[in-house]
N, C-alpha and C positions, 0 to 999 in steps of 0.2 A: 723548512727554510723559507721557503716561498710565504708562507702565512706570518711570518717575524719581520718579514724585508714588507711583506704588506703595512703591519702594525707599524712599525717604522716609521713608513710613508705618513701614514694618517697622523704619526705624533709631529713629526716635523714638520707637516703645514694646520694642523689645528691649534699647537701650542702659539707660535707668533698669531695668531689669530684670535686666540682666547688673551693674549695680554691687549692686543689691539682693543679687544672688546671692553676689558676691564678699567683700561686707560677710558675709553671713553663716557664709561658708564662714573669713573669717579674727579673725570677731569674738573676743575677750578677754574673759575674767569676771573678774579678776580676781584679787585673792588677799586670803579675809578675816582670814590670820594678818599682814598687814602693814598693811592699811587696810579701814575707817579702824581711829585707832590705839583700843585700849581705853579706857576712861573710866576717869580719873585718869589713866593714862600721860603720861610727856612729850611734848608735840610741836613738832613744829620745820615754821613758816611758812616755804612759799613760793609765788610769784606766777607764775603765766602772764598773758605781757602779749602780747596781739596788735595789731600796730602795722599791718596789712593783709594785706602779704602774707607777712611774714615771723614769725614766733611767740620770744619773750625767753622764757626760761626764767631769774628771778630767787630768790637766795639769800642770806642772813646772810654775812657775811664770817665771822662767829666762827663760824660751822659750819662755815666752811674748818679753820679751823685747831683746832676739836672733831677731826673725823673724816684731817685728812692727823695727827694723834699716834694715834689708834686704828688708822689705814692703815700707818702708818710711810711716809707717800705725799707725795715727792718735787715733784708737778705742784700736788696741792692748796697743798702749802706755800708753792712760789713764786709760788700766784696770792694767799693772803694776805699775804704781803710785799709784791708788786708795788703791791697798793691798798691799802694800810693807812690811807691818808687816809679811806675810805669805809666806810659801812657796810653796804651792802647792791651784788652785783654780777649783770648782769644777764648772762647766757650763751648766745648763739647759735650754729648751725651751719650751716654751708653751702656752695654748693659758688663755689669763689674767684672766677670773674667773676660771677656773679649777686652776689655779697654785696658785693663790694667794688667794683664798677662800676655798681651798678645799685640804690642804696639805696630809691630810691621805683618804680614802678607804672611812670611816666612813663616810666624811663631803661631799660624794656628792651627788648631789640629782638627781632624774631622769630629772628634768626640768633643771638643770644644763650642765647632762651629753650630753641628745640631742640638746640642743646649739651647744653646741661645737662641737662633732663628725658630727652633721650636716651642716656645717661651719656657721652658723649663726651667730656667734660672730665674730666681725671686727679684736679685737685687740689684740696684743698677746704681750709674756714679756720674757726678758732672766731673771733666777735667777744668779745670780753668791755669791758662797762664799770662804772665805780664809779660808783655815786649817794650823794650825800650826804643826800639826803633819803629818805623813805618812796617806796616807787614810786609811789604814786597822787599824791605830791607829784609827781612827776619827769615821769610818762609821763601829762597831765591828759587829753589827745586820744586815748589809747588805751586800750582794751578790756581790765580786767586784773580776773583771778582769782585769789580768796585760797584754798589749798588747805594742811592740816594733816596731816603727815605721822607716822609711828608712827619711833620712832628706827632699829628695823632698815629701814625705806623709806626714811630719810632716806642712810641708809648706804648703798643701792642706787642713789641716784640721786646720789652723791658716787662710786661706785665707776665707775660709767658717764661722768660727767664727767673722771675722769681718764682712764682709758681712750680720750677723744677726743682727746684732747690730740696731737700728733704728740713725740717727745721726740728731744733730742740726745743726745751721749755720754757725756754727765753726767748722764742722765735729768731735762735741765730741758725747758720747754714751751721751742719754737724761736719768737721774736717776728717778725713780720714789717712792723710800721710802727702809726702811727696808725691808730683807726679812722673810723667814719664821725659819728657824735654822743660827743658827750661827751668826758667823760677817759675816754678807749677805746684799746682794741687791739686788732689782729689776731694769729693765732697761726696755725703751721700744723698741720692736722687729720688722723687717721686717718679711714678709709673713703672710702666713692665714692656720690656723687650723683648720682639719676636721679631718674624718674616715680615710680618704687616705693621711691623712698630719698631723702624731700624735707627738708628743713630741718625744717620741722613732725613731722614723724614722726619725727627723733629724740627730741625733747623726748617726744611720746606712748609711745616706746618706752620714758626714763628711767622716764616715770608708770608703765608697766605695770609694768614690774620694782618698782617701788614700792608694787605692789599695786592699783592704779587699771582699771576699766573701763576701757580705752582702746584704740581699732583702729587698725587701719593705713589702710584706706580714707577715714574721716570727714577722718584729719591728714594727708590730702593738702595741705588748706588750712588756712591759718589758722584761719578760720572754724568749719570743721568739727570742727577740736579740740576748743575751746572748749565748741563745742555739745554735742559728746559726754562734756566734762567734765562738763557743767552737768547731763545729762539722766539721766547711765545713774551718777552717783559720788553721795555724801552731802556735797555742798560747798557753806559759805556761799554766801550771795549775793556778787554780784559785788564790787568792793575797793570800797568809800568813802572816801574824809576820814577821818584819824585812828583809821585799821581795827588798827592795830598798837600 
């Protein structure tokens, strides 16, 4: 008993210790030729919304179709066509039975969850849905951040969104049904999700190429995103009522 209460001991102050370490060994600075943008420069709003466990990455629609004519980019254009009713679309990633079987907390199972974070699952999906309202109208129960982006970030994180995309032989996005809220849909995705490749941490990854503080550890979780947006970037307070 004594030698368990020991081991114990050593995991509950080595583990915060070992994340401490790893945060430091892969933290991000950023880039201050992308963000934030110069004063007067144009910039182009967009939102992270964290709905719990899973993190939206939300976008203009007319910034689709700004940057798929500056891309000559086949995936952006079809995702402005596909919602043209909407003005604002919200973009997720992840891996296909967590996203599309398991939309809340409740629905997932332990043999679900260590698939996934242990990358054992092949195949992964973007959600994308149109809102017709402002996001803070749309998403009132979730946690959403308004962040201003410099045009060449804004283009990093339009080059990264297509590049998820999975594409067919006409370089369109491949659909694969309705999705879980909204006027949504599922698409199928490039890359592979694990522990160290989470939903969250793509979205933190587009921020970084965009010039953003942003690590790989913190956007394990939703959460953590979030927080490391708020703490280590120059960004408004969080969205209100009539922010746009």
């Amino acid at each position: 008993m004594r030698r368990f209460l020991k081991w114990l001991v050593i995991t509950l102050v080595a583990l915060p210790v070992a994340v401490l370490l790893l945060y430091g060994f892969t933290m991000r600075f950023g880039n201050a030729a992308l963000y934030p943008p110069a004063k007067g420069a144009v910039r182009f709003p967009i939102v992270i919304a964290d709905h719990g466990y899973h993190a939206g990455l939300i976008i203009r629609r007319a910034d689709l179709d700004r940057y798929s004519l500056d891309l000559n980019d086949p995936v952006l254009s079809a995702l402005f066509a596909r919602f043209q009713a909407y003005e604002w679309l919200e973009i997720g990633w992840g891996d296909e039975q967590f996203y599309r079987f398991a939309p809340a907390v409740s629905d997932v199972t332990v043999k679900m969850a260590f698939n996934a974070l242990s990358g054992m699952n092949s195949a992964t999906v973007l959600h994308v849905v149109g809102l017709s309202r402002a996001p803070e109208q749309v998403f009132k129960h979730s946690d959403l951040q308004n962040i201003h982006l410099s045009e060449p970030g804004m283009l990093e994180v339009m080059k990264g969104i297509s590049l998820a995309f999975a594409k067919d032989e006409l370089s369109q996005p491949i659909e694969l049904g309705k999705g879980i809220y909204g006027p949504s849909l599922f698409y199928r995705a490039n890359g592979h999700y694990s522990v160290i490749n989470t939903c969250n941490m793509w979205i933190g990854g587009l921020l970084a190429k965009a010039g953003l503080k942003v690590s790989p550890v913190p956007s394990v979780a939703s959460m953590g995103l979030l927080a490391e947006i708020r703490w280590r970037n120059n960004v408004a307070e969080a969205v209100a009522a009539k922010a746009f």
